[in-house]
N, C-alpha and C positions, 0 to 999 in steps of 0.2 A: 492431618490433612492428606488426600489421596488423588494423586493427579494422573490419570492416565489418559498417553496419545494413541488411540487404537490403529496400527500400521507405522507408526513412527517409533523412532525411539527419541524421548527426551533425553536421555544422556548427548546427544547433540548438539544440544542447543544448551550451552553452558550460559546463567546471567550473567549480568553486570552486576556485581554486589552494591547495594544500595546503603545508600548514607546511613550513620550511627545510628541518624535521630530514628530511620523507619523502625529499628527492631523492639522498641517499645512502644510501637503505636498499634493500632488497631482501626482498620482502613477498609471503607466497602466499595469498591469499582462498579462503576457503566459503562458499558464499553457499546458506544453504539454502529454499529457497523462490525459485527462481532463475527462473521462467515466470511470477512473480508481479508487482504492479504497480512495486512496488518493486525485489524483484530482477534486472529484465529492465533498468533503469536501473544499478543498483548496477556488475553486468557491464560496462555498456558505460564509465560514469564509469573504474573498474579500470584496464579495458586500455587507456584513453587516457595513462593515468600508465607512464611507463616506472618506477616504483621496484616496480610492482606486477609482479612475473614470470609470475606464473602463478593462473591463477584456477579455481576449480572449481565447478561449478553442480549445484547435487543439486534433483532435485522426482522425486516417485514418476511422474509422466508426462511423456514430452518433449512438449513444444509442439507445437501442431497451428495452421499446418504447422509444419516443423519449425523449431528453432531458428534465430533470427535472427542470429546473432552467428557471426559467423566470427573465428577471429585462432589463430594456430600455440599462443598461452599458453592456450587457453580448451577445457576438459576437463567437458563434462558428465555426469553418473552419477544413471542415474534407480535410486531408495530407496525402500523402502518403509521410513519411518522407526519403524512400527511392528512392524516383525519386527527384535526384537533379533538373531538371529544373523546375517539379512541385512545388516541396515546394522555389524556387527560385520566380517564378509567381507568390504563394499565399499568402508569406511570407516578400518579400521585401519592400511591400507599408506602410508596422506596422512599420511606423517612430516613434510612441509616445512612444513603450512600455520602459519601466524604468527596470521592474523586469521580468525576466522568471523563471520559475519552471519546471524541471524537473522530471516529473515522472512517464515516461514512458519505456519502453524494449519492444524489439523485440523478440519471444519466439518463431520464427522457430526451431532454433537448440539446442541443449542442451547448459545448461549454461558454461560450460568452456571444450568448444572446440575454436577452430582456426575463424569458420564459426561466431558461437555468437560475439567475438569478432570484428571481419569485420564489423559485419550487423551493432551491437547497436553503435557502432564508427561512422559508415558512416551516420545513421541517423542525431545524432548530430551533427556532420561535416556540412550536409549540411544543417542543419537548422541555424547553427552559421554563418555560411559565406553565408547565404542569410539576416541575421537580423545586425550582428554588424558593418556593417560598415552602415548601413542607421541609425541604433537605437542612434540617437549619445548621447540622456542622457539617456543610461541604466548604470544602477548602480551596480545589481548582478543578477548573476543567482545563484541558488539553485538547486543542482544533490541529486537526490535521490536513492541511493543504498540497501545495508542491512548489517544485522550483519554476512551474510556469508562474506563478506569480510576479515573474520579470520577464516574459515575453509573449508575445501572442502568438498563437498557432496556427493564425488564419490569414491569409495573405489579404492587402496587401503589405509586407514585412518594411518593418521598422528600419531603415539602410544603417543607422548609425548603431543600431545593435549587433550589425555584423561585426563592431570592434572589441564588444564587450563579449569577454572570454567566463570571467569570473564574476559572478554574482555575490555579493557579499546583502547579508540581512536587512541594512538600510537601504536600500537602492529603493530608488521612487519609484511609483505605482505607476502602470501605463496611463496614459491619460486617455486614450481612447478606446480602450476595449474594457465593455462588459463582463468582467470577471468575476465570477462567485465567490471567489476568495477573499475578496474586499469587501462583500456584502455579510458574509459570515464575522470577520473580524467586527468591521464596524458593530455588527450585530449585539457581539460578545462585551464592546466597548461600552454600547448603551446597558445594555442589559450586568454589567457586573463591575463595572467600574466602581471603585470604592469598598466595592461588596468582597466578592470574591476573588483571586488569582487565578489567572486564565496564562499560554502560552502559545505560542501557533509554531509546526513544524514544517518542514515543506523539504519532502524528499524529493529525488530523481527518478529515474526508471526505477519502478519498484519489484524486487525479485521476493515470491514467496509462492504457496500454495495457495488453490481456493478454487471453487466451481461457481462463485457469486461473482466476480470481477471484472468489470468492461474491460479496462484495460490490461489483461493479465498478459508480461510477456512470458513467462515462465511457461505457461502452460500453451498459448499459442506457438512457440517455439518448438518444446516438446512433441505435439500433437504433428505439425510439422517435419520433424523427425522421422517420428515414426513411422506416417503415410511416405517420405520417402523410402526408407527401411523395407516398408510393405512391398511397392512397388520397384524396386531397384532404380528409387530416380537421383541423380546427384543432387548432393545437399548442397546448395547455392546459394550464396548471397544476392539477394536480390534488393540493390540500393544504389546509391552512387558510389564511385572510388574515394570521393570524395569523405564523404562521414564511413567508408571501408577503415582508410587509413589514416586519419586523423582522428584525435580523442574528441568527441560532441555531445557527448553527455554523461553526465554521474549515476554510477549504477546506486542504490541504496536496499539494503538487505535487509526483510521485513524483521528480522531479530533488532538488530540495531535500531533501527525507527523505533520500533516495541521500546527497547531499554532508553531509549532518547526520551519519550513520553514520559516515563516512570522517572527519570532521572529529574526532569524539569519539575511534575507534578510534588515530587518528593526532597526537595532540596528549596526550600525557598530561601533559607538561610543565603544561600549562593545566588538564586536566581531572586533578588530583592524589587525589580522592578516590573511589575504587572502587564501582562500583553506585551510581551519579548518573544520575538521570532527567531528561528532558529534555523538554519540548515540542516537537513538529515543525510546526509550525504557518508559512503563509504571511505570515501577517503582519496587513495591513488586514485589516480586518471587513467584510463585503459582505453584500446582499439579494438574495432570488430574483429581486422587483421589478427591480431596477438590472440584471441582466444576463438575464433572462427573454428580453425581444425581443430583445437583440444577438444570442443564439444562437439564436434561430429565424431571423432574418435570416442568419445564418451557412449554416444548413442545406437554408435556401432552403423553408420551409413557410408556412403561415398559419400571421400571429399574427392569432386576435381582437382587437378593439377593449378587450374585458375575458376578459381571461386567465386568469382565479381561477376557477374551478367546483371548490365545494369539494362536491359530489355525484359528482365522479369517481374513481375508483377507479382503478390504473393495471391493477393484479392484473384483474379485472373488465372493463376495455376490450380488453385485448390477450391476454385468455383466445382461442384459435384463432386466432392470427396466425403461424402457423408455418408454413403455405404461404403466404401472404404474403411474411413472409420471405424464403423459397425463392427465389419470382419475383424479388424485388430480387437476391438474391445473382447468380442467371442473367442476369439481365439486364444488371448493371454490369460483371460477370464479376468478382466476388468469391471471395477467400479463402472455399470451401466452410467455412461455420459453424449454428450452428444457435441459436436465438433463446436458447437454455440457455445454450453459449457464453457468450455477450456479455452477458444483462439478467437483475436478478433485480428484478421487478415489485414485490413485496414489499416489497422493500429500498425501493423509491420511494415506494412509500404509507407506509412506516415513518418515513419521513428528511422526507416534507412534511408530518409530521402530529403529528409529534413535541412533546409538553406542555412539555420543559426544554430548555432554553438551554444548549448544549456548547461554550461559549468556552474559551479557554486565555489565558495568560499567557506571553508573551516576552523577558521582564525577564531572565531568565536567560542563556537563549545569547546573548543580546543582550549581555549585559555583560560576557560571555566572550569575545565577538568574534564569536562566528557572526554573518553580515550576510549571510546568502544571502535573498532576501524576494521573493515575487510576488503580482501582483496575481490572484483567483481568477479573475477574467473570461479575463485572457490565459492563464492555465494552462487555462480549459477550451477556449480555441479553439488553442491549441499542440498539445493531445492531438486535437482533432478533425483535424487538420491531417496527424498522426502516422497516426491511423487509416486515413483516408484514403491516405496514401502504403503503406503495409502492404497495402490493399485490403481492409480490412476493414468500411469501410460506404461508401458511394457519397457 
């Protein structure tokens, strides 16, 4: 088997050695959502296992540029997972696949409206009832959500959640917000219960590569950087003191979410009860404070002396930076992107300004054996490291 990451180097990304039982088995993956922060990791984890034969990557657009992944087992099919009789056509003939991965959304609508609901349901829908009844020894699929799955993002905020620091796996479902996450389980409940083995993961802030990803901070971050770099403007925190210096949410590192899935998928022996939710969480608790300056010094920008200006806006400073942009990409001779690509501004003023505390709880995989853990600082200089070797920010 022949895996190569064009720009990367895989010796970086060491696995998680996988249970006894996988090295005599013989295993074919779907990995839907396969350009994603996650999927582009899941892929390459895969094909480095010889029990895994053949892997299949579905996203409605190939990667731009194109796919990173070479290897003779590696079969990508771009879907539109919302046209039923399409992903019926493209999808029904994958008699072999054993395992599917989930981990993909549909990010027309806002997340818990009526319409989000529909879309990311009906994706699924139709990709299940184009595979499960041809796929006859598939064994589980694996849904990947997040740790909103305990709170809502939309005001008006829940007051008695500002006590809840740690989220552990059972914690009951909001009762009032419209979340996809609930519609995709339930989904998985009707549709495999009995049947098949299913899991749901649900990481935090997600750190990985990808030019497909709403919310990617890694790259809006990065991008960020840079136009400061470009410009000589100081690299600033723009958020409250508040979530500056106190820990508000779990970074989770698309390596580990990857080995999280394969780990679940591949252990049932361990994981004996069907539709078992998990945290995918890094581990330690970290502050913007504690790694603020290591990654500006990483990026090579100014950091002020005081880094908090909580009058910035990220949406608002970097509104017309897209020639900008431009220039850096010409000039470092970058993977042609565009500032859409890579950063969603919004997402940054959302995530430093945030009133609730998105902690998780690790007790569980923890006591089941998953030990895969990183520290968030080195996952976000691992990715910057990643990008870089891709060419995707200087």
């Amino acid at each position: 088997m022949v895996s190569i990451w064009k720009g990367g180097s895989a010796s970086r990304a060491p696995h998680v050695a996988m249970a006894a039982t996988i090295e005599t088995s013989s295993y074919v993956a779907i990995i839907f959502g396969v350009t994603g922060l996650v999927g582009r990791e899941l892929a390459r984890r895969l094909l480095l296992e010889p029990s895994w034969k053949k892997v299949y990557g579905i996203a409605r657009n190939p990667e731009t540029p194109p796919t990173l992944i070479i290897s003779p087992c590696y079969h990508f099919i771009s879907c539109n997972l919302l046209n039923p009789l399409k992903t019926q056509k493209k999808l029904s003939g994958l008699q072999d696949v054993t395992h599917v991965f989930w981990v993909t959304w549909a990010s027309q609508f806002p997340s818990e409206t009526q319409e989000s609901c529909d879309q990311n349901k009906a994706m699924m829908c139709n990709a299940l009832n184009s595979m499960v009844s041809v796929a006859k020894n598939l064994k589980h699929v694996s849904l990947q959500t997040g740790t909103k799955h305990y709170v809502s993002l939309h005001p008006p905020f829940d007051e008695e959640k500002f006590h809840y620091y740690y989220y552990h796996e059972e914690f009951p479902r909001m009762s009032r917000s419209l979340n996809f996450y609930y519609a995709l389980e339930d989904l998985l409940m009707e549709k495999l219960s009995g049947k098949v083995s299913w899991s749901v993961h649900r990481p935090g802030l997600l750190f990985g590569s990808s030019v497909r990803s709403f919310y990617n901070f890694m790259g809006s971050l990065c991008v960020y950087g840079a136009i400061c770099k470009h410009l000589r403007l100081p690299f600033v925190f723009g958020g409250t003191r508040k979530c500056w210096e106190e820990s508000y949410i779990d970074g989770s590192d698309a390596r580990l979410v990857a080995d999280q899935h394969i780990w679940a998928a591949t252990n049932g022996d361990i994981i004996s009860i069907n539709g078992q939710a998990f945290n995918s969480i890094n581990g330690p608790s970290f502050t913007w404070k504690e790694i603020w300056p290591i990654v500006g010094k990483k990026m090579g920008v100014q950091v002020p002396q005081d880094m908090v200006v909580e009058s910035f806006w990220f949406s608002k400073a970097m509104t017309g930076k897209e020639e900008v942009w431009e220039e850096i990409v010409e000039e470092n001779g970058l993977v042609h992107t565009t500032v859409e690509n890579l950063a969603n501004w919004e997402f940054l003023d959302a995530l430093f300004r945030f009133p609730l505390k998105l902690l998780g709880c690790r007790n569980k995989v923890d006591g089941l054996g998953f030990g895969a853990r990183y520290k968030t600082l080195n996952s976000i200089l691992y990715w910057i490291d990643c990008m870089r070797d891709e060419k995707l920010i200087p």
